[in-house]
N, C-alpha and C positions, 0 to 999 in steps of 0.2 A: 504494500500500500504506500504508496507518497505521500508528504507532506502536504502536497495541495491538494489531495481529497479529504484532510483530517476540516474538524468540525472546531471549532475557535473553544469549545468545552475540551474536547482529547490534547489541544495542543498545551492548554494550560495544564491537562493533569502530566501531559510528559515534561512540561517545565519543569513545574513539582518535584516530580521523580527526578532529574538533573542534579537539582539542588540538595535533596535529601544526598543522592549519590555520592554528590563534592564534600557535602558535610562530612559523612560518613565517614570517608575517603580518610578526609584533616585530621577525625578522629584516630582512626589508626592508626595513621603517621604518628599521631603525638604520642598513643601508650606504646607503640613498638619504637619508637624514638628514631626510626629510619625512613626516607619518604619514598612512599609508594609514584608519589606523582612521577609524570613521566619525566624521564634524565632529560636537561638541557643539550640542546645538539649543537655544540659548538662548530661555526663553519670551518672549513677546511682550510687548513695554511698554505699558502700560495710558495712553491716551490721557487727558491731563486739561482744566479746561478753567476759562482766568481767571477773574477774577472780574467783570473787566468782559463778559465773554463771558454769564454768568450773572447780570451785571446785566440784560443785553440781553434776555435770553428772559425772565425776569421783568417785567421792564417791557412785553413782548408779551403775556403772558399776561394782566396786569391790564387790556390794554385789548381786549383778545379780550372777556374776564368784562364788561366797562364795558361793549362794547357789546350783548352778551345783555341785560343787566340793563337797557339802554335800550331796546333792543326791547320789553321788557315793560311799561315804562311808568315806570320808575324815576328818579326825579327826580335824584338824587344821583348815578346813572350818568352823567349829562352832565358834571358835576363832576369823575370821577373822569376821566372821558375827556379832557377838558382838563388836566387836572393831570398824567396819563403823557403826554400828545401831547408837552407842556413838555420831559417830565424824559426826554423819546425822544433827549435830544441826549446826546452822546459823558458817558458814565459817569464822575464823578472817584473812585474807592475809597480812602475811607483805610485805612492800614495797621491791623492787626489792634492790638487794645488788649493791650500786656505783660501776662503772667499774675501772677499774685499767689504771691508766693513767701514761703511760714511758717517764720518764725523757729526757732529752734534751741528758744530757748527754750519758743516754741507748740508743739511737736512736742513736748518730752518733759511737759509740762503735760499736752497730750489723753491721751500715752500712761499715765500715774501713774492719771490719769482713769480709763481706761478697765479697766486693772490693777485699781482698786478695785470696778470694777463687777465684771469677773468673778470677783474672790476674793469679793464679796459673792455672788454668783448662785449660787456652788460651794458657800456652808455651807450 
């Protein structure tokens, strides 16, 4: 039977029952001291992937391309080929370069700036 042939009396007695149910439910949880309710489904953690890791398939890819580009007759392909075949050994990454961090005083300078542009725009 569906929901939309029930009668506005059946759907309140199965609220009813709902509610009894969750109570119930709470109850248990608390004399067993364990919760019955359903476990939280934490999402799935998003797999990432070094940089040497993506040194690596980079350094595949350039010599994938190197050797198309040799097939074709490309002189410079042989070049490139040799020069990934090299750089095919264990990856050293340097660390990412410090970001650039604006002064107190840079920041309220742009902003005065920017202030006069738009009270000019505005007359």
């Amino acid at each position: 039977m569906s929901i939309t042939n029930l009668s506005a009396q059946q759907l309140r007695q199965a609220a009813n029952l709902k509610e009894k149910i969750a109570g119930l439910e709470n109850k248990l949880a608390a004399i067993l001291g364990s919760g019955t309710k359903a476990a939280v489904v934490k999402p799935a953690k998003k797999r990432g992937m070094s940089a040497a890791g993506r040194a690596r398939i980079a350094a595949a890819a350039k010599l994938r391309w190197a050797k198309v580009r040799a097939a074709k007759g490309k002189s410079v392909a042989e070049k490139v080929i040799q020069a990934v075949k090299k750089s095919a050994k264990p990856v050293v990454v340097k660390p990412a370069k410090k970001k650039f961090k604006m002064s107190a005083a840079a920041k309220a300078k742009l902003s005065a700036l920017m202030k006069a542009r738009w009270a000019a725009k505005k007359k």
